[in-house]
C-alpha positions as CSV (number, residue, x, y, z in Angstrom):
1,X,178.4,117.5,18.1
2,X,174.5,117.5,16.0
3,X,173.7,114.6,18.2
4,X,174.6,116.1,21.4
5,X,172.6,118.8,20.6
6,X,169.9,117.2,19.2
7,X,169.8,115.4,22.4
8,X,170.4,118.0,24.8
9,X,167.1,119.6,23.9
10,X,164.4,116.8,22.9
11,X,162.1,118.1,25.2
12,X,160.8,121.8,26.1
13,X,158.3,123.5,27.8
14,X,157.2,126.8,26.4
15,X,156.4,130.2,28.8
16,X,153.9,132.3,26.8
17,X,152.5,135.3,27.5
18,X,149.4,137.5,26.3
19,X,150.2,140.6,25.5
20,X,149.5,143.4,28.1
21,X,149.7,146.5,29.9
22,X,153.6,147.1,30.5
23,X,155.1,146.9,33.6
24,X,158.2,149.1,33.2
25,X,157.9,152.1,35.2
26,X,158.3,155.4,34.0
27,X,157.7,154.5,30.6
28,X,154.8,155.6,27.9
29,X,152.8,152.6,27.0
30,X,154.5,152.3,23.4
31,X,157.9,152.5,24.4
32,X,160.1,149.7,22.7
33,X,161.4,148.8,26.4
34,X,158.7,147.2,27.5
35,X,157.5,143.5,27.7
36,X,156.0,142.0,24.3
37,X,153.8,139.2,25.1
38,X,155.0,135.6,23.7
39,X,153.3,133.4,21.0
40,X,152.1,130.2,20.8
41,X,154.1,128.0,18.6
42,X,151.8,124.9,16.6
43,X,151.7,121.9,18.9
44,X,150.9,119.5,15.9
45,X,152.7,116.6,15.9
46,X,153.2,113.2,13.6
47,X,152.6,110.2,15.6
48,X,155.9,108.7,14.5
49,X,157.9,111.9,15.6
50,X,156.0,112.7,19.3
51,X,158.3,113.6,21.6
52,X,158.1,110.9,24.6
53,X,155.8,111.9,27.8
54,X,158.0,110.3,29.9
55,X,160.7,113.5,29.5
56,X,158.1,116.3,29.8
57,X,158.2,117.0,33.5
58,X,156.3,119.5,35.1
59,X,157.1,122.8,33.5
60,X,155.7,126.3,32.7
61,X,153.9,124.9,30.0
62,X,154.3,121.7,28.2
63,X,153.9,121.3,25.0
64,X,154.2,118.1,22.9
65,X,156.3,118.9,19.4
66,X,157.4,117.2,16.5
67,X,161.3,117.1,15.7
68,X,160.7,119.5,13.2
69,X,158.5,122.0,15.3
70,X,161.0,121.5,18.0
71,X,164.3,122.3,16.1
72,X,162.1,125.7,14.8
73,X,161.3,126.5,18.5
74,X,164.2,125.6,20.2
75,X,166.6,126.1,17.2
76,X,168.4,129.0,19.2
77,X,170.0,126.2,21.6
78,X,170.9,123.7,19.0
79,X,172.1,126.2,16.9
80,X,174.4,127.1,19.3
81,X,176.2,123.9,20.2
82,X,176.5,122.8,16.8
83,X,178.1,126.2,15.5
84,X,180.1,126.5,18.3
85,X,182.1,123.4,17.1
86,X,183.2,124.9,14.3
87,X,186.7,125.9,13.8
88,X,185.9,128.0,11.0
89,X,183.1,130.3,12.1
90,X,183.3,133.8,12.1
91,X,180.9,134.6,15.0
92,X,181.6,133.4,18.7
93,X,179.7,130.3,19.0
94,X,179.6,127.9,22.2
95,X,182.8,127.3,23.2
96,X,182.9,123.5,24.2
97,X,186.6,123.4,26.0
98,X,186.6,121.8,29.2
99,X,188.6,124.0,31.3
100,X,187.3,125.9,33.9
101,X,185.2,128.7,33.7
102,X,186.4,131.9,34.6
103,X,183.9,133.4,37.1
104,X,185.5,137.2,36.6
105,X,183.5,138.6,33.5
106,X,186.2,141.5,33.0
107,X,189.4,139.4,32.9
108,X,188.7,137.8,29.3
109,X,187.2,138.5,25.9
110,X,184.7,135.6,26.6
111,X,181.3,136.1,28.6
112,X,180.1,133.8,31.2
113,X,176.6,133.3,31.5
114,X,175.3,135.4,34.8
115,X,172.8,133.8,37.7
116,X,171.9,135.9,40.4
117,X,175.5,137.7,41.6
118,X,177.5,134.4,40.6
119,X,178.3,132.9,37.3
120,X,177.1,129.7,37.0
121,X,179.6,126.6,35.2
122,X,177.1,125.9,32.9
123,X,177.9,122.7,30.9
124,X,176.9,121.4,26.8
125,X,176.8,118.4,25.5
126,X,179.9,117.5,23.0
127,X,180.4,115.3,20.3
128,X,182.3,112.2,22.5
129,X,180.2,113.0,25.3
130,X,178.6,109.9,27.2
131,X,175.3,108.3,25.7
132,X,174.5,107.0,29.2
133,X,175.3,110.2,31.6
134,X,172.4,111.4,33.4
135,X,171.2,114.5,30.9
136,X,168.7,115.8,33.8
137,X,169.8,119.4,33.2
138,X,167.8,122.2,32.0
139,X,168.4,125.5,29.9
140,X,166.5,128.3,29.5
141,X,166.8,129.9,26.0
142,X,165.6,133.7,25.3
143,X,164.6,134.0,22.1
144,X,162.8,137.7,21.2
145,X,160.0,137.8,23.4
146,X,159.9,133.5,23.8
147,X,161.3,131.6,26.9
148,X,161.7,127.7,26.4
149,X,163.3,125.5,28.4
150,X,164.5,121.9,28.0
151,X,167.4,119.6,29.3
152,X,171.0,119.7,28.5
153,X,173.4,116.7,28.1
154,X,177.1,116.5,28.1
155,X,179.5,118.1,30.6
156,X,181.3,120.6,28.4
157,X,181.3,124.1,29.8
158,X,179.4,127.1,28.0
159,X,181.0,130.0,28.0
160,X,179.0,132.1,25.5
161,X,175.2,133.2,25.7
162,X,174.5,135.1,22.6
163,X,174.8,134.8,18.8
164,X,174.5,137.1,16.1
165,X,170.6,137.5,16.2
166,X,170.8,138.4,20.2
167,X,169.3,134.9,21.4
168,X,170.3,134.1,24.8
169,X,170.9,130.4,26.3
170,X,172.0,129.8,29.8
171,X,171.5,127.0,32.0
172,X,168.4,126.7,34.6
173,X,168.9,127.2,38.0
174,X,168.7,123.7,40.2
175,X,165.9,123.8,42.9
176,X,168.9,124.1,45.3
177,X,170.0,127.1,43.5
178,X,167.0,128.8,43.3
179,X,166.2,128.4,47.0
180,X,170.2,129.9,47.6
181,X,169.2,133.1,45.4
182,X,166.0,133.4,47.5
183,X,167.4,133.6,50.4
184,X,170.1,135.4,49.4
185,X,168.9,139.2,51.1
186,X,166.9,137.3,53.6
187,X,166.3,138.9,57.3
188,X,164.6,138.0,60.5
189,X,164.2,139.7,63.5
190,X,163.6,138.6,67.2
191,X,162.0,141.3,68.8
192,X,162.0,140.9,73.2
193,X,160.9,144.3,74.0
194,X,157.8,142.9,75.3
195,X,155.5,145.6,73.7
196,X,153.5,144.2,71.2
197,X,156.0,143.1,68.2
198,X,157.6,139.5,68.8
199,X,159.2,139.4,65.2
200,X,159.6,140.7,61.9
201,X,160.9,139.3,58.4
202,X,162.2,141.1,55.6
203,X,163.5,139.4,51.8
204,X,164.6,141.6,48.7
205,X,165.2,139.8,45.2
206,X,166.0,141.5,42.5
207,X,165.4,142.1,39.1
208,X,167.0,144.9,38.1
209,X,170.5,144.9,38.7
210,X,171.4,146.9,40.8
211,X,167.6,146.3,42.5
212,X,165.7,149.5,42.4
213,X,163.7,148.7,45.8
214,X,165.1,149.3,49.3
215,X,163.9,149.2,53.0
216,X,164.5,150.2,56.2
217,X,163.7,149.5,60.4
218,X,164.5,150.9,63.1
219,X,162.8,151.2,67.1
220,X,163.2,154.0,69.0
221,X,163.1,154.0,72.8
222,X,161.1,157.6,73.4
223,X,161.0,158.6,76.9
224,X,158.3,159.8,78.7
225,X,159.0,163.1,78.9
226,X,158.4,163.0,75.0
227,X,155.4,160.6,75.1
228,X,153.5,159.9,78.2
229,X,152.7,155.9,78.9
230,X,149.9,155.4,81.1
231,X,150.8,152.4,82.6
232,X,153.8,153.5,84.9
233,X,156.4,152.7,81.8
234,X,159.6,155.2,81.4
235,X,159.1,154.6,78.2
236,X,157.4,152.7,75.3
237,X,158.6,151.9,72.0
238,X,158.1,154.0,68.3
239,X,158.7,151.2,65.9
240,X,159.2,151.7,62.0
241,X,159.1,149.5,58.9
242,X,159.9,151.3,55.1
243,X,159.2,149.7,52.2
244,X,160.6,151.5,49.0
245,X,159.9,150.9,45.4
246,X,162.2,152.6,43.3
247,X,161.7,153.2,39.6
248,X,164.2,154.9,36.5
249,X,166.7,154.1,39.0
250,X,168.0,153.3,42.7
251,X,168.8,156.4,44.3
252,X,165.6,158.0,45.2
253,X,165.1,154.6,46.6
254,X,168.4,154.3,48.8
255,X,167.5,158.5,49.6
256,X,164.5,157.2,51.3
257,X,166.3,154.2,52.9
258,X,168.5,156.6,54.2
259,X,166.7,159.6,55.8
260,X,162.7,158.5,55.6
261,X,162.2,157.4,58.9
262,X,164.7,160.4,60.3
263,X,162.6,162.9,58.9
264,X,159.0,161.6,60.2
265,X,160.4,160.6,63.8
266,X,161.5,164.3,64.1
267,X,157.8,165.7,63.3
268,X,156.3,163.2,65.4
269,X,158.9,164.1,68.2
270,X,157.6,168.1,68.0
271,X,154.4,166.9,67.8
272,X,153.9,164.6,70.8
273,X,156.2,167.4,72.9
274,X,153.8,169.7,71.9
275,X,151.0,167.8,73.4
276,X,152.8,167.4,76.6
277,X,152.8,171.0,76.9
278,X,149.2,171.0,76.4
279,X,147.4,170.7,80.2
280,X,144.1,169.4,78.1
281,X,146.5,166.4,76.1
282,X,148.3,163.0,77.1
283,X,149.3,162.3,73.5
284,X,148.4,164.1,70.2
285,X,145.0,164.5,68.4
286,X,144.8,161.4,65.5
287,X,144.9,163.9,63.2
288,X,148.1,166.0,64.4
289,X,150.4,162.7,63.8
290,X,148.9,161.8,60.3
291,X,149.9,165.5,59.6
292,X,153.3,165.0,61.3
293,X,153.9,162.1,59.6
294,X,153.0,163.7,55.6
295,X,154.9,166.5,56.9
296,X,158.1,164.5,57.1
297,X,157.1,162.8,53.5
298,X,157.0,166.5,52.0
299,X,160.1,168.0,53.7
300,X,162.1,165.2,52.2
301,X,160.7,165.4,49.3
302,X,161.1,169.2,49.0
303,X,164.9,168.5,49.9
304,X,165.3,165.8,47.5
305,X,163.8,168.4,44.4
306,X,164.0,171.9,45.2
307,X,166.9,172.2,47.4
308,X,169.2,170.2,45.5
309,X,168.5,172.5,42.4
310,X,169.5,175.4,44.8
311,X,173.1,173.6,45.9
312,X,174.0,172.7,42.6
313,X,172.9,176.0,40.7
314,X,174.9,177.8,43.6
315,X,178.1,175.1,43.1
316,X,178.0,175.2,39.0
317,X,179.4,171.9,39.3
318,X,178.8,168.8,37.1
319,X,180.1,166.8,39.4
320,X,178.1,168.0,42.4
321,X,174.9,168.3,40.1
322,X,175.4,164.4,39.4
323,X,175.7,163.2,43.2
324,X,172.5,165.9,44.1
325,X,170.3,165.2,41.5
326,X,170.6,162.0,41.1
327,X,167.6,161.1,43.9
328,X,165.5,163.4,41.6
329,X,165.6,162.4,38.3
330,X,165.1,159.0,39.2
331,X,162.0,158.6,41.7
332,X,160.2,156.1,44.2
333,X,157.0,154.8,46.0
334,X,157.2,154.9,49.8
335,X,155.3,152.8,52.2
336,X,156.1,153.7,56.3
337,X,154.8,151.8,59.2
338,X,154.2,153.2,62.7
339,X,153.3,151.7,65.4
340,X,153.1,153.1,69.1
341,X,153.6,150.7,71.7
342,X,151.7,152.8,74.4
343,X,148.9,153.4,72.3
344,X,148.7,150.0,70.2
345,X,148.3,152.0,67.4
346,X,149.4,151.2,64.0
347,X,149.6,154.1,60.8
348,X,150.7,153.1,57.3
349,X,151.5,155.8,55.3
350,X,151.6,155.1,51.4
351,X,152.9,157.2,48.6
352,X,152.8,155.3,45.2
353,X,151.6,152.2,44.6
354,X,153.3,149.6,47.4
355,X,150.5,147.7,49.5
356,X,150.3,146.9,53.1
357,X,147.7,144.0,54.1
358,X,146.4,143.2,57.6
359,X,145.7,139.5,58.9
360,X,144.1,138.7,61.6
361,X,141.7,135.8,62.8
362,X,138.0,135.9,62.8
363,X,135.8,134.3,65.2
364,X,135.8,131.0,62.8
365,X,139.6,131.0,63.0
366,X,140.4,131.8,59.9
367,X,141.9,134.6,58.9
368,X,140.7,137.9,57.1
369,X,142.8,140.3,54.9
370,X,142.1,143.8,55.3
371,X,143.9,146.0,52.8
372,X,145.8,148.9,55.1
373,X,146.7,151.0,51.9
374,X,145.3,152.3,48.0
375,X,147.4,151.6,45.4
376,X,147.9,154.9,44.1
377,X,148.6,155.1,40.1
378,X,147.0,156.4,37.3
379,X,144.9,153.9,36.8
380,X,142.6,154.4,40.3
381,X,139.3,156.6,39.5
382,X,139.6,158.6,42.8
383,X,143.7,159.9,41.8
384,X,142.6,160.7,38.5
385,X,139.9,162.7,39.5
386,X,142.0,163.8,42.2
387,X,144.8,165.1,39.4
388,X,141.8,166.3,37.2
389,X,140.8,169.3,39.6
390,X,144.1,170.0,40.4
391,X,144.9,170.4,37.0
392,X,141.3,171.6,34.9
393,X,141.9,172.2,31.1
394,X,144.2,169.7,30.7
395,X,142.7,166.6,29.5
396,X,146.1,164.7,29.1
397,X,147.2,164.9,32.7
398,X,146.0,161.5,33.0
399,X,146.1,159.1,29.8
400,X,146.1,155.6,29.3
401,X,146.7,155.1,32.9
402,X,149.9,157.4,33.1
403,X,150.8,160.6,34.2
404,X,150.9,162.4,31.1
405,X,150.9,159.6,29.3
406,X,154.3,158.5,31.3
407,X,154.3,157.9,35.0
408,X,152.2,154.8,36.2
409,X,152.3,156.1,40.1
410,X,150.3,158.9,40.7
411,X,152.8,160.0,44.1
412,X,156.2,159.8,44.5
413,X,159.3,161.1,45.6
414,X,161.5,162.2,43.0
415,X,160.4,162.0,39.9
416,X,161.5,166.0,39.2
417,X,160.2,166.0,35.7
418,X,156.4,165.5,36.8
419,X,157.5,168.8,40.0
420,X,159.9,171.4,38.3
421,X,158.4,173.8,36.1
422,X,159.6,174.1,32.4
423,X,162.4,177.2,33.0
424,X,164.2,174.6,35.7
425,X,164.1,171.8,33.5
426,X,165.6,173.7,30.6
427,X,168.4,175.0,32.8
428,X,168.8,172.2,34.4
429,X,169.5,170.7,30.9
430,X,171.1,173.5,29.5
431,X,173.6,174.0,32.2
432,X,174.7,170.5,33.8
433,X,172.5,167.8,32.1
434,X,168.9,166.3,31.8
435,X,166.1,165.4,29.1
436,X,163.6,167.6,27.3
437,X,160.6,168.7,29.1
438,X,157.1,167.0,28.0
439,X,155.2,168.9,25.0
440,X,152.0,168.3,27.7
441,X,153.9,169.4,31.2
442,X,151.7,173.2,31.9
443,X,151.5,173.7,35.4
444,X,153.5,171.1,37.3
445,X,153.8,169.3,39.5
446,X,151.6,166.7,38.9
447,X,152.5,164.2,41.0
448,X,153.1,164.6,45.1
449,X,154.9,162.6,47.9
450,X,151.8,163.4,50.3
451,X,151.0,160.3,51.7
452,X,147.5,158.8,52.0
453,X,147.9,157.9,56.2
454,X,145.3,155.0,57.3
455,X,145.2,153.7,61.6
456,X,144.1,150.4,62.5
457,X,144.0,149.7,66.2
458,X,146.5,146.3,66.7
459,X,145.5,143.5,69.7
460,X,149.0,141.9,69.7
461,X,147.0,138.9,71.8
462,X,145.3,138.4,68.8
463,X,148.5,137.6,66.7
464,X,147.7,139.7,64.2
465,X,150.4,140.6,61.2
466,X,150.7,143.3,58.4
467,X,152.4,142.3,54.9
468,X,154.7,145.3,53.5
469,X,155.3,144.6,49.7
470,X,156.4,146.7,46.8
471,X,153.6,146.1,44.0
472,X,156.3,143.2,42.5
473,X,154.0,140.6,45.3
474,X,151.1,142.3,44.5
475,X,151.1,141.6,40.2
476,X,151.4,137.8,41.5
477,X,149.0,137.2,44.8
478,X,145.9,138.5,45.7
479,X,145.7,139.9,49.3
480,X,143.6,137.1,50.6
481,X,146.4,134.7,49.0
482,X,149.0,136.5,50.9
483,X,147.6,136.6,53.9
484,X,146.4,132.6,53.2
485,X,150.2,131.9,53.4
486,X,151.2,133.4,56.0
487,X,148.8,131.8,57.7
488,X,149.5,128.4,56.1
489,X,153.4,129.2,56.9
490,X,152.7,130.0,61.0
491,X,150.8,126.5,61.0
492,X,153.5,124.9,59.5
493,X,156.2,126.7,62.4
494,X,153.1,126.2,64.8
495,X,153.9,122.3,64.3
496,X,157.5,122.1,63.7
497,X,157.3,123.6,67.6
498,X,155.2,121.2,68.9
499,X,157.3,118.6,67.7
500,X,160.3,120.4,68.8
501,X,161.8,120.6,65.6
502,X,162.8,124.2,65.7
503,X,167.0,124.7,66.2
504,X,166.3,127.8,68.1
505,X,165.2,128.4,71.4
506,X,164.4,132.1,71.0
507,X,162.0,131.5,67.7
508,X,160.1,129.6,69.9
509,X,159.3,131.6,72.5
510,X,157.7,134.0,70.1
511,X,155.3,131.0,69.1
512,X,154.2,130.3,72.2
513,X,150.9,132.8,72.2
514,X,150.2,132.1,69.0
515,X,148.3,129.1,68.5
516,X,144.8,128.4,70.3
517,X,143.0,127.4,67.5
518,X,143.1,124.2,65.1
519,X,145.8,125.1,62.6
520,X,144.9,122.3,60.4
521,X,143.8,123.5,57.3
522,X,143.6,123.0,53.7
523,X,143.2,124.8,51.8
524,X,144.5,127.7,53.1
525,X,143.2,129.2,56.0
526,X,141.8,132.8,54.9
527,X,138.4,134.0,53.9
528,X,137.8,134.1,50.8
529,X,135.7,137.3,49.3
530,X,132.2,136.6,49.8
531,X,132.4,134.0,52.6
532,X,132.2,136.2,55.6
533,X,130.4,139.3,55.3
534,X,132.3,140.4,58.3
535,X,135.2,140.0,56.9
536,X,137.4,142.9,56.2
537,X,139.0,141.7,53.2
538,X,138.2,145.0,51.2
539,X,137.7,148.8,51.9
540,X,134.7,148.9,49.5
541,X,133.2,145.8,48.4
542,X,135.1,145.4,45.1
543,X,137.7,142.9,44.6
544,X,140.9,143.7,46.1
545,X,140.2,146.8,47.8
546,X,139.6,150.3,46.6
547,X,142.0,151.3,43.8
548,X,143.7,148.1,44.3
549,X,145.2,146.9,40.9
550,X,144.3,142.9,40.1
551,X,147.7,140.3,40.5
552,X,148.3,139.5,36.4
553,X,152.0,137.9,36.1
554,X,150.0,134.2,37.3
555,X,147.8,134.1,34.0
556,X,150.6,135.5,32.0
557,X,152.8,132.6,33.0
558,X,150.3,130.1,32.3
559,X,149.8,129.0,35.8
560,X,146.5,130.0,36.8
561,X,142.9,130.4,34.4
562,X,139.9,131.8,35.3
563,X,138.8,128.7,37.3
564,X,141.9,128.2,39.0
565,X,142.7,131.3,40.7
566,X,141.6,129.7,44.2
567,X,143.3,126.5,43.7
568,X,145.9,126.2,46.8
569,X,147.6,123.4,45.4
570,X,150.3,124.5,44.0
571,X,151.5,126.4,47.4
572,X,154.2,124.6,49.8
573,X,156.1,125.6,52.9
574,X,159.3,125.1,52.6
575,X,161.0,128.3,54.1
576,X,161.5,129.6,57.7
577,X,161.4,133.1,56.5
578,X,158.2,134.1,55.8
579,X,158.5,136.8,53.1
580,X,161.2,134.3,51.4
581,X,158.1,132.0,51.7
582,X,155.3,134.6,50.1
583,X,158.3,134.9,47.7
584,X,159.0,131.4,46.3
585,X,155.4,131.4,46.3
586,X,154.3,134.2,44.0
587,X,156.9,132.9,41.9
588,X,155.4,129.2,41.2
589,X,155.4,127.7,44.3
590,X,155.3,123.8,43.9
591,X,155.9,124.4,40.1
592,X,159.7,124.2,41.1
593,X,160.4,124.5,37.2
594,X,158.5,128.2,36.8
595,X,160.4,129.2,40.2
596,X,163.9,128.0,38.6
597,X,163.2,129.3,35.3
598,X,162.1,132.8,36.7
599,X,165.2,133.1,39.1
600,X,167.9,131.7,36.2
601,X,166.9,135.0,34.2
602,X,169.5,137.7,34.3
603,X,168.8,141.6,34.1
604,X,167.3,142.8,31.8
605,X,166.1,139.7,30.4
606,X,163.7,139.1,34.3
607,X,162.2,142.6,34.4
608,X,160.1,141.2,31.4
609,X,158.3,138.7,34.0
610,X,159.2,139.9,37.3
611,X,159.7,143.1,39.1
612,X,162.1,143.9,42.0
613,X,160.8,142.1,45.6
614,X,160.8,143.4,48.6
615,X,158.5,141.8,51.5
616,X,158.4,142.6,55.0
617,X,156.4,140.5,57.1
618,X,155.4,142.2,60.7
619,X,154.3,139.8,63.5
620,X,152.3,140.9,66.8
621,X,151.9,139.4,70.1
622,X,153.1,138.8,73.3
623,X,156.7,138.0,73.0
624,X,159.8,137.9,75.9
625,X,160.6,141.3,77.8
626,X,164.6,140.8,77.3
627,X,164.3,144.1,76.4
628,X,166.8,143.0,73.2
629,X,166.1,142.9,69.4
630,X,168.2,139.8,68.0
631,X,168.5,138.2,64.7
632,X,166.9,135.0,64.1
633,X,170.0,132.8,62.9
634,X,167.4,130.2,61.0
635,X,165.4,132.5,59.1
636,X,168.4,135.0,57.8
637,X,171.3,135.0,55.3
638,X,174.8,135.4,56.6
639,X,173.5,135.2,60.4
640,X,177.3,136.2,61.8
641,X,177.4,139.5,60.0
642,X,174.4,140.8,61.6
643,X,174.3,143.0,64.9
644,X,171.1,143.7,66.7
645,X,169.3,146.5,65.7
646,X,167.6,149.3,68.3
């Protein structure tokens, strides 16, 4: 049993972290729940005792260590196959029987080890176990704030992932695993309405569990007695896209999911009859549908804080007070899309810190990413100025970044202890349940689900396309990196259709006005900052857009220095959804072992190095006038289970 599991780990790769600002929302910086960063571990070794090159693959980080630095690093794992043969031990060690592993974690004593929503059969080496097998598979072991991985050997079966000192060991994901669990929530849309949207992709993968984010779509035929069309049309085409980032919880997220796009459709709807009425107006002033649609934002929101309070004080209920508050204790970020078919008009409305990017082609072909949104936390000048006259006298409204020290986005929904005043909170508490008010909460609320609304006139001939993400994406690519891929990704479709290799007829039709340009390039085929000074690529000249918080999780992997950060090497094309693509490549791209590593963590264990992800990719253009909205069987999980959608 020592020799499997010396052998099972002779080589490992180390993922280290610096130590930085937390990512965990909701939290003050010094809470004990958030990310520590990792240390290095000496990398000295004796000539006689170096670990062969031959077995250090590419990994996070590879680091060459001696047997004895190795069995200190990696201890956790060995530790745990040779205790677990012991008969006599008095903790649960690795249980090395070969029967099968029971996938239900409630119908025994012993714990499977969890990867994505399915336990995996994870296998350890064994004291008669085969000198000669193939040992090619890898383990990630959690140890404090350290990730390591190596390679297993053996075939046994393990069946227990923690010891007495709360190290964790479970086996990697294989690429093919990985790629199943990205894909898992993954969505494509066909869109033949023939008004300026041909298609539109949407992946989640979580890290929370249950994920925290949520989204939402939906088209609306409006007639023209509601909006007038000026081309003869009965009617055009309202077309939403939600992206929600939920934080302390999933319901204000799922709220949003729910009723968002409800709400705002009915203030636009009043608004645009109103300007019917109007002998002077075809459609409404710009400015009366950005206040339509922060209208909708607030009267949910209001809903979601204040009337709930009302229902539940009027029910004196526990039980009601748990189903209608729920949305407000926990809270979310909001990002909406709107685009008007009649008018070619696109509004993103954000609240919170999710992103939308624009990409569309300049006159050298290449694209230009135009940020659509502000990220809108604690840490952007103009909110915390913002927060400061709202709030004069008290200097702590903003600190370190936070809400009072506590809340990273600056507007949300939810998020009632930042909106009800001190006498709510306390009878909230006192009578159904809740948490102490903050020693620095005066004269709430501090934080707002008033949206900042931004328009962008779209030329669907152009081809242009809008990235929705929750701020997950954006800690990991740069805008002009997203909108690089996506650009890089519609080559790669671009060729796969000239060569007739795509399985569906439909997906191609929605090529076919796409491409009249070269689409060879390398690297990929976006401005970078400084290249074009038409480019659009940020609202103010500093990097990454106004307010725009830099992508970090990259150097904290390891992946990328200072130097490196425009190296396009290490992207690939491998997907034919396009956010599972940005996906699998914010998360290491052609460093297979960072993506496998990154997915095999289970919650909480992930949300140390990854948030929840939710990408929606929107695509313009001149597609079919079928008049239908169908999914696109090649780029979506579980293809049969979908219906169209309009």
């Amino acid at each position: 049993m020592r020799r499997a599991a010396l052998q099972s780990l002779r080589a490992t790769s180390r993922l280290f972290f610096h130590r930085s600002s937390p990512f965990l929302r909701g939290l003050p910086s010094g809470s004990s729940h958030h990310a520590a960063g990792l240390h290095r571990v000496s990398t000295t070794s004796p000539p006689e005792q170096q670990i062969p090159r031959s077995v250090l693959t590419a990994s996070m980080r590879l680091r060459s260590l001696s047997v004895a630095v190795a069995s200190a690093v990696v201890g956790s794992g060995a530790w745990y196959m040779y205790r677990g043969a012991s008969p006599s031990s008095g903790s649960a060690g690795v249980h090395t029987a070969r029967g099968p592993v029971d996938a239900n974690p409630r119908s025994g004593s012993r714990q499977s080890v969890l990867g994505g929503d399915e336990y995996l059969r994870n296998q350890l080496g064994n004291e008669d176990a085969d000198e000669n097998q193939d040992p090619r598979r890898r383990a990630v072991v959690i140890d404090n704030d350290a990730i390591y991985t190596g390679l297993l050997g053996g075939d046994g079966p393990l069946e227990k992932s923690t010891d007495d000192y709360g190290r964790k060991m479970l086996e990697m994901l294989t690429p093919e695993q990985a790629t199943q669990k990205l894909r898992r929530n993954e969505e494509s849309r066909l869109v033949g309405r023939g008004r300026g949207v041909v298609r539109y992709d949407v992946v989640q993968v979580p890290s929370n569990d249950p994920i925290e984010d949520d989204h939402s779509e939906k088209i609306i035929e409006v007639p023209q007695t509601v909006a007038a069309t000026t081309d003869g049309s009965p009617s055009s085409d309202w077309m939403f896209w939600g992206v929600y980032d939920g934080h302390s919880g999933w319901t204000t997220s799922a709220k949003l999911r729910q009723l968002l796009i409800g709400f705002v459709a009915r203030e636009l709807n009043a608004t645009y009859k109103s300007a019917l009425a109007d002998p002077f107006l075809t459609i409404p002033r710009p400015e009366a549908i950005d206040a339509a649609i922060k209208k909708g934002f607030i009267r949910l929101d209001h809903e979601i804080i204040h009337e709930s309070v009302e229902k539940v004080i009027k029910a004196d209920s526990k039980r009601v007070a748990a189903e209608l508050l729920a949305p407000a204790l926990s809270g979310s970020c909001a990002l909406l899309s709107f685009y008007d078919s009649q008018s070619k008009t696109l509004r993103v409305a954000c609240t919170g810190d999710s992103r939308a990017v624009l990409g569309r082609r300049n006159a050298h072909g290449k694209w230009t990413a135009t940020p659509l949104s502000v990220d809108q936390t604690g840490g952007n000048e103009e909110e915390a100025a913002r927060l400061r006259r709202e709030h004069p006298g008290e200097p702590n409204v903003v600190r370190d970044g936070r809400i009072l020290g506590q809340l990273e986005p600056s507007r949300a929904f939810g998020d009632s202890f930042y909106k009800w005043t001190r006498d709510v909170q306390l009878r909230i508490k006192g009578s159904f349940f809740g948490r102490t008010p903050s020693q620095l909460l005066q004269t709430p609320p501090y934080v707002t689900a008033e949206p900042i609304v931004t328009t962008t006139k779209v030329d669907p001939s152009q081809g242009d396309f809008v990235v929705m993400a929750t701020d997950g994406l954006w800690e990991m690519l740069t805008n002009e990196q997203v909108v690089g891929l996506v650009g890089k990704w519609l080559e790669a479709q671009g060729e796969q259709h000239d060569q007739g290799g795509s399985s569906s007829s439909s997906s191609k039709t929605w090529l076919n006005s796409w491409f009249k340009t070269n689409r060879k390039s390398n690297p990929l085929p976006v401005e970078r900052e400084g290249e074009d000074q038409t480019s659009s690529s940020s609202s103010n000249g500093k990097k990454n857009g106004r307010g725009q918080k830099k992508p970090v999780r990259q150097h904290q992997w390891g992946l990328v220095n200072g130097d490196e950060e425009d190296d396009d090497s290490r992207f690939v094309v491998e997907d034919k959804n396009a956010a599972t693509h940005l996906v699998r490549n914010a998360l290491g791209g052609q460093n297979r072992d960072v993506v496998c590593a990154l997915l095999t963590l289970p919650s909480p264990y992930s949300r140390r190095y990854r948030d929840d992800l939710t990408v929606e990719v929107i695509f313009f253009g001149e597609g079919d006038h079928s008049g239908n909205v169908v999914l696109n069987p090649e780029a979506s999980a579980g293809a049969t289970q979908f219906k169209a959608k309009l």
